[in-house]
TORKOL-4160 file (C-alpha; in steps of 0.2 Angstrom, whole numbers, padded with zeros to 4 digits, m for minus):
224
<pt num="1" X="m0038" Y="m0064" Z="m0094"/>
<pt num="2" X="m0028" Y="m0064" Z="m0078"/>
<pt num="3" X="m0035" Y="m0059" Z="m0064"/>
<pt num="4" X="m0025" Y="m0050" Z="m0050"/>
<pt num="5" X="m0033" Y="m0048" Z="m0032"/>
<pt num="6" X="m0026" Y="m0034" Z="m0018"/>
<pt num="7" X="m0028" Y="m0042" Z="m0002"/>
<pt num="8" X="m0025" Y="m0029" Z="0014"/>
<pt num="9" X="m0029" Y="m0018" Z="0029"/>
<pt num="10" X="m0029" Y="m0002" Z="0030"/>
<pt num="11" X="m0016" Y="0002" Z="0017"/>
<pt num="12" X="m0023" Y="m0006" Z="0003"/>
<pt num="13" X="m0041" Y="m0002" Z="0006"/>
<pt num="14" X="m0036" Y="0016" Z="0006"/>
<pt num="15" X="m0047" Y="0031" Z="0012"/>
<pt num="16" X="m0058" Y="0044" Z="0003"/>
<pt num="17" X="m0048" Y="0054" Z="m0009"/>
<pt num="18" X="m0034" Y="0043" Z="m0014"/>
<pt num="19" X="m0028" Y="0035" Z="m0025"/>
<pt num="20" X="m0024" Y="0019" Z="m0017"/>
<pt num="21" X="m0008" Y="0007" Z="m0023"/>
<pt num="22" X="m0021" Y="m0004" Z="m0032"/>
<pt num="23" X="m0021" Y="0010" Z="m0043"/>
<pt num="24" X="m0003" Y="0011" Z="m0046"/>
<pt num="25" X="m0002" Y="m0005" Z="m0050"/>
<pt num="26" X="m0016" Y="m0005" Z="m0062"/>
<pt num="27" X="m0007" Y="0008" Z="m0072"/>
<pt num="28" X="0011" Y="0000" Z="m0069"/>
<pt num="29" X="0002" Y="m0020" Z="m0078"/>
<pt num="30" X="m0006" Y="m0008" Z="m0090"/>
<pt num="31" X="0010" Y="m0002" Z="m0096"/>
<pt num="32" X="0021" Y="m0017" Z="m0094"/>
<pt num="33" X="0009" Y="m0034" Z="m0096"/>
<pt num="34" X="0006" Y="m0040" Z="m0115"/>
<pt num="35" X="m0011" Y="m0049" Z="m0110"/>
<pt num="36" X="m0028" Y="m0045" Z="m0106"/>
<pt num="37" X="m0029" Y="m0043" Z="m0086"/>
<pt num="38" X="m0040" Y="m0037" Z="m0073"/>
<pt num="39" X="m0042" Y="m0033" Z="m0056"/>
<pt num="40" X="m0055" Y="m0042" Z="m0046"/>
<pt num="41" X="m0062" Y="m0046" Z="m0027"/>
<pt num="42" X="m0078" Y="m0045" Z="m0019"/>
<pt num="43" X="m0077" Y="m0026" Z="m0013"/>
<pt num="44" X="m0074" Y="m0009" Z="m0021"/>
<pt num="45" X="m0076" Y="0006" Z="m0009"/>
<pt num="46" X="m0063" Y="0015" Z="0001"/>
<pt num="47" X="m0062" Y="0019" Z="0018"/>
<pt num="48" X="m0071" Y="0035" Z="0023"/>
<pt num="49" X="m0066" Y="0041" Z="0039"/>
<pt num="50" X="m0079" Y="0054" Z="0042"/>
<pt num="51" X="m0093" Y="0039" Z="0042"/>
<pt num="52" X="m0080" Y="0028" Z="0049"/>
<pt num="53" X="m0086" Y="0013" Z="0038"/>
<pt num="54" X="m0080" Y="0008" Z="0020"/>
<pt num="55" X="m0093" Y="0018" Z="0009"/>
<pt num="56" X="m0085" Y="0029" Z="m0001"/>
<pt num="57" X="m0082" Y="0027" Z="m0019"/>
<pt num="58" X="m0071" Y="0044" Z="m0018"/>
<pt num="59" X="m0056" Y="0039" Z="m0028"/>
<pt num="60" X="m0045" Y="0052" Z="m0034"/>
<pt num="61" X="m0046" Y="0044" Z="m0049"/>
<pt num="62" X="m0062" Y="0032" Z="m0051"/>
<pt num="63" X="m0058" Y="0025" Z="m0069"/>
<pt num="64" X="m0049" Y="0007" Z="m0065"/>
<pt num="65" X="m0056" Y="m0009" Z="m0059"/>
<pt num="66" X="m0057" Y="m0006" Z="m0042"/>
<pt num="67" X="m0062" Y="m0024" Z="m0033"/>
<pt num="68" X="m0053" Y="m0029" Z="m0020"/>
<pt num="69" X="m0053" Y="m0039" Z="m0003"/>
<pt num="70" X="m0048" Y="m0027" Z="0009"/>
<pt num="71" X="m0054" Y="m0017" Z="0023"/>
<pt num="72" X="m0049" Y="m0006" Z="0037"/>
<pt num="73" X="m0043" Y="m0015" Z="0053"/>
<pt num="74" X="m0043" Y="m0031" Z="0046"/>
<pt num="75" X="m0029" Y="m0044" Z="0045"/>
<pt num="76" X="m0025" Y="m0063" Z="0041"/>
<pt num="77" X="m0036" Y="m0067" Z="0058"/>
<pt num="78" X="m0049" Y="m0060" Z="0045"/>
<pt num="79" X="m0046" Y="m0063" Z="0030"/>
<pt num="80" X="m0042" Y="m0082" Z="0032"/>
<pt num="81" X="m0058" Y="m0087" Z="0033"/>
<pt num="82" X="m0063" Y="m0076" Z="0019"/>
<pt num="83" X="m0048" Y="m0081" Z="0004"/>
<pt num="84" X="m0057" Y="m0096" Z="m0005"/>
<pt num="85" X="m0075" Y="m0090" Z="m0006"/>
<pt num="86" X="m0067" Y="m0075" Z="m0012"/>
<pt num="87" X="m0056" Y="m0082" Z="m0024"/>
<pt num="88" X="m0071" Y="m0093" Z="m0030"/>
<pt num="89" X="m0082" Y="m0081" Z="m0034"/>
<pt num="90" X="m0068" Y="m0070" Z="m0044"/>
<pt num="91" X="m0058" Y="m0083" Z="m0052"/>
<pt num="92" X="m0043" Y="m0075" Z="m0044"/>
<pt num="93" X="m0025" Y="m0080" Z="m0053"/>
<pt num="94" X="m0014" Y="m0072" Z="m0042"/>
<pt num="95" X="m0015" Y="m0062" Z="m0026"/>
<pt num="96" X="m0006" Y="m0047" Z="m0018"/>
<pt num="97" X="m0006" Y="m0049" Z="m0002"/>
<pt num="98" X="0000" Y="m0034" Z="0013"/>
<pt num="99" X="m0006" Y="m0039" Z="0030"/>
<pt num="100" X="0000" Y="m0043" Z="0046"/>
<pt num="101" X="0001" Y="m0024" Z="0054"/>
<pt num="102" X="m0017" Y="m0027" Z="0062"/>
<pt num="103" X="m0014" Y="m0042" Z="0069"/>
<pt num="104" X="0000" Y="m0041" Z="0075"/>
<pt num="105" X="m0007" Y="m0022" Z="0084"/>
<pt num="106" X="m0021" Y="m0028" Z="0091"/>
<pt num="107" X="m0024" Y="m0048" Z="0088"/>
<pt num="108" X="m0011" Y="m0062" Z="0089"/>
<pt num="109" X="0008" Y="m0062" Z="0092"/>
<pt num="110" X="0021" Y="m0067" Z="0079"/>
<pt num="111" X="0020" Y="m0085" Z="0080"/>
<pt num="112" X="0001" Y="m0084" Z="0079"/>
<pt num="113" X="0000" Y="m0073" Z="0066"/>
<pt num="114" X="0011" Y="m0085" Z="0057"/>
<pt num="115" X="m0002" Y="m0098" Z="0060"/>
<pt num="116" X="m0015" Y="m0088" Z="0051"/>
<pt num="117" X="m0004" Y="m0084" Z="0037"/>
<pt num="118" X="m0004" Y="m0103" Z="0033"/>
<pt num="119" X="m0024" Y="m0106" Z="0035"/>
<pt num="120" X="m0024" Y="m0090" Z="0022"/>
<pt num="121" X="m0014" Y="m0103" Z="0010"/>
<pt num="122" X="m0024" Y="m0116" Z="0013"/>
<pt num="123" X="m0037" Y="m0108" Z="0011"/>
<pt num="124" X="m0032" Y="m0098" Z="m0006"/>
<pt num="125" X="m0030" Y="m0114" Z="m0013"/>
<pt num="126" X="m0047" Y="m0121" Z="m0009"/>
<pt num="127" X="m0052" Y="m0109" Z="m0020"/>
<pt num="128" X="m0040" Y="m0113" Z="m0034"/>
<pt num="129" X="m0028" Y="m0125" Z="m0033"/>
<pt num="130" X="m0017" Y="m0114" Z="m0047"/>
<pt num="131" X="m0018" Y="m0098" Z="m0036"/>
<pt num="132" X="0000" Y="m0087" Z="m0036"/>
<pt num="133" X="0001" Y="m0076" Z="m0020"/>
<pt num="134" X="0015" Y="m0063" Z="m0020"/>
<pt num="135" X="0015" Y="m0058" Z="0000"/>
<pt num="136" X="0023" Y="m0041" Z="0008"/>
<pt num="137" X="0033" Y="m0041" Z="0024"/>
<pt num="138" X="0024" Y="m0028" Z="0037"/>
<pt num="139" X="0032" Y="m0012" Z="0031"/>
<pt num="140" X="0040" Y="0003" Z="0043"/>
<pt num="141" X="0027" Y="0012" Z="0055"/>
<pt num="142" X="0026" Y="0023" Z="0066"/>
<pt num="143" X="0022" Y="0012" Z="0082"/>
<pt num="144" X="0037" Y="0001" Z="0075"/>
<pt num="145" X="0049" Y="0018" Z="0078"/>
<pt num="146" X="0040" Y="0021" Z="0097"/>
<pt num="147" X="0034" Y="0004" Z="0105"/>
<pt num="148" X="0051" Y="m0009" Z="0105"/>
<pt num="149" X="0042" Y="m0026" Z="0111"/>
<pt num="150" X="0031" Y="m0022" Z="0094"/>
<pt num="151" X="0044" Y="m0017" Z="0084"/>
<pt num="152" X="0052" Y="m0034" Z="0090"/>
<pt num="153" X="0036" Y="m0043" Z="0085"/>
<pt num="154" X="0036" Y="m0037" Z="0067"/>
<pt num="155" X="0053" Y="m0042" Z="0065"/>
<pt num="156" X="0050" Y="m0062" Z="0072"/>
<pt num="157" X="0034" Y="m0059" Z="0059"/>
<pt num="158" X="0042" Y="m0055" Z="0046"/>
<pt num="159" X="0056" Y="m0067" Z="0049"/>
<pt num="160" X="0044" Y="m0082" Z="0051"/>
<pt num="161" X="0035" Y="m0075" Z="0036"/>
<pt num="162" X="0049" Y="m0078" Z="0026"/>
<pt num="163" X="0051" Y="m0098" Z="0031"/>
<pt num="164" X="0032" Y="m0101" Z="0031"/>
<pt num="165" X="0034" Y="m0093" Z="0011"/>
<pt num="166" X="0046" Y="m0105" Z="0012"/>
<pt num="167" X="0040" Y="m0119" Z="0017"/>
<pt num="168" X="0024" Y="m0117" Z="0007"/>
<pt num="169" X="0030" Y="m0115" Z="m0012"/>
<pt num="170" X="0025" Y="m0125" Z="m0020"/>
<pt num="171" X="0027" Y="m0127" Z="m0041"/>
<pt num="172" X="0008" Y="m0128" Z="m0046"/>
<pt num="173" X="0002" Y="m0113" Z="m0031"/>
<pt num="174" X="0019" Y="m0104" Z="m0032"/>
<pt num="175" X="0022" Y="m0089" Z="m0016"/>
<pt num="176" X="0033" Y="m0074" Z="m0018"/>
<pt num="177" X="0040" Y="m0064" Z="m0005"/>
<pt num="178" X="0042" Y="m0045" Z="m0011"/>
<pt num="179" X="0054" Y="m0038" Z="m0003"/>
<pt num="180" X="0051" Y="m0021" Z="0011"/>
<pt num="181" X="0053" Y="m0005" Z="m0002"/>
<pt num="182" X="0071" Y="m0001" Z="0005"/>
<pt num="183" X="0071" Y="0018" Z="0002"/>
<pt num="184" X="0053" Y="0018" Z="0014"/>
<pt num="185" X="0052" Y="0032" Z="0026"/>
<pt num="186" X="0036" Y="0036" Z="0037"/>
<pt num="187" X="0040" Y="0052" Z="0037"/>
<pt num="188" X="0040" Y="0054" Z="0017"/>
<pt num="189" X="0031" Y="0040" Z="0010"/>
<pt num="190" X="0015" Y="0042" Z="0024"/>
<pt num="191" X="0003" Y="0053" Z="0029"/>
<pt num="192" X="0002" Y="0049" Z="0045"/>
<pt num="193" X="0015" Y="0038" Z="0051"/>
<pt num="194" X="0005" Y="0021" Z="0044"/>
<pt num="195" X="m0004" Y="0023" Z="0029"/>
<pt num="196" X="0005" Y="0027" Z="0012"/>
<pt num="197" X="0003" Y="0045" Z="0003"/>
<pt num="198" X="0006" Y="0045" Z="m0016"/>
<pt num="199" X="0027" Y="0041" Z="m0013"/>
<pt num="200" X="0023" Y="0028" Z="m0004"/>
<pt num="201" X="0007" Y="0021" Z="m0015"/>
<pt num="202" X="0021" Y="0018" Z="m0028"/>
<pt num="203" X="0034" Y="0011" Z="m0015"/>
<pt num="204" X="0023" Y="m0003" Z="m0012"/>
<pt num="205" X="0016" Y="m0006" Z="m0030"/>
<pt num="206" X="0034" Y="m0006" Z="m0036"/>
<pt num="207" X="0038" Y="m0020" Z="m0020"/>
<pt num="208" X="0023" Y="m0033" Z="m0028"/>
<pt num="209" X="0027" Y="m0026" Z="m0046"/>
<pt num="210" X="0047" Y="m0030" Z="m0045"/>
<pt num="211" X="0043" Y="m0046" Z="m0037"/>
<pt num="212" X="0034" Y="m0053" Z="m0050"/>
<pt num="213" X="0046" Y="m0046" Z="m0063"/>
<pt num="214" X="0058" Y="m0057" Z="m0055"/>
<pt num="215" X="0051" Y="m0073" Z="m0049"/>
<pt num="216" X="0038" Y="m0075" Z="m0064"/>
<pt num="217" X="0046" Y="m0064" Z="m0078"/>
<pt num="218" X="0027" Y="m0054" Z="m0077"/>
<pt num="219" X="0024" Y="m0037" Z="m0083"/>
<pt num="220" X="0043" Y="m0028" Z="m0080"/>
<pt num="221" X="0053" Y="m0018" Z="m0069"/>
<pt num="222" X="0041" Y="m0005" Z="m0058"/>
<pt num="223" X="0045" Y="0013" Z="m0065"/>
<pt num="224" X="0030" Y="0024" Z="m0056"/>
């Protein structure tokens, strides 16, 4: 059984009604991995905006494993501290990680956030020393189109992301870096500027699912 664990913010906690990316790639190993797989993680809910906490169960469609470690307005800062209990208790194989929009809104600068994103590592492999991570640059957004010193940030982020992915790999715990969905629009692939509707769902399922494809040889080519 391999055990696959979305790790995220906003984006792949998702929000009542949704279908969320996790889903999309659910369907996308189901169709494309030969072996038994599951996805796993201490949560499950979506994000419900009317409570404005992460209780609803309200998925468009309910019928996939639906764990996850993800949460609304939560970044590496957060989830840093939370990776190896986490992978512990779910005997997580390989991660997919997409954070860094948070933090880098409303927490740490670039080089900071870089900082976190190698106590995330270290941390993942406390947990299992084995663990794959396949991580996703901080995508377009709307503040990034308005607000130049941030857009300037993502860009160093997403640049030091790359060398500290880099600089981590390592053969036994190996780190992908997917590659930013190059057709991704905030005005077509969002509902809001930030936060993917069903285009972009598949956009980014299609980044961690061609990513694997190339760097492992696992599942296939993403085909929505």
């Amino acid at each position: 059984m391999l055990r696959f664990m979305p790790v995220g913010d906003s984006m792949t906690i998702g929000s009542s009604g949704e279908h969320t990316w996790r889903y999309r790639m659910w369907r996308h190993l189901c169709a494309t991995y030969g072996g038994p797989f599951t996805l796993v993680g201490p949560r499950e809910t979506l994000y419900d905006k009317a409570a404005d906490a992460p209780t609803s169960y309200a998925y468009a469609e309910p019928d996939f494993p639906r764990s996850h470690l993800a949460g609304w307005g939560e970044g590496w800062l957060h989830m840093a501290p939370l990776i190896g209990d986490a992978i512990r208790a779910s005997r997580a194989d390989v991660l997919l990680v997409s954070l860094g929009l948070i933090d880098l809104g409303f927490y740490t600068n670039a080089e900071q956030t870089a900082d976190n994103v190698r106590a995330f590592v270290t941390g993942a492999r406390t947990g299992n020393a084995r663990v794959r991570m396949v991580v996703l640059p901080v995508i377009p957004n709307v503040r990034a189109m308005s607000d130049a010193p941030f857009a300037a940030q993502v860009t160093s982020f997403n640049e030091l992301l790359a060398k500290t992915v880099a600089d981590l790999d390592e053969p036994r715990s190996p780190l992908l870096l997917a590659s930013t969905p190059p057709s991704y629009d905030i005005h077509t692939d969002t509902y809001d500027g930030t936060h993917p509707n069903a285009n972009g769902e598949h956009k980014i399922a299609a980044a961690f699912a061609d990513a694997m494809y190339q760097g492992w040889d696992l599942g296939g080519p993403y085909e929505g």
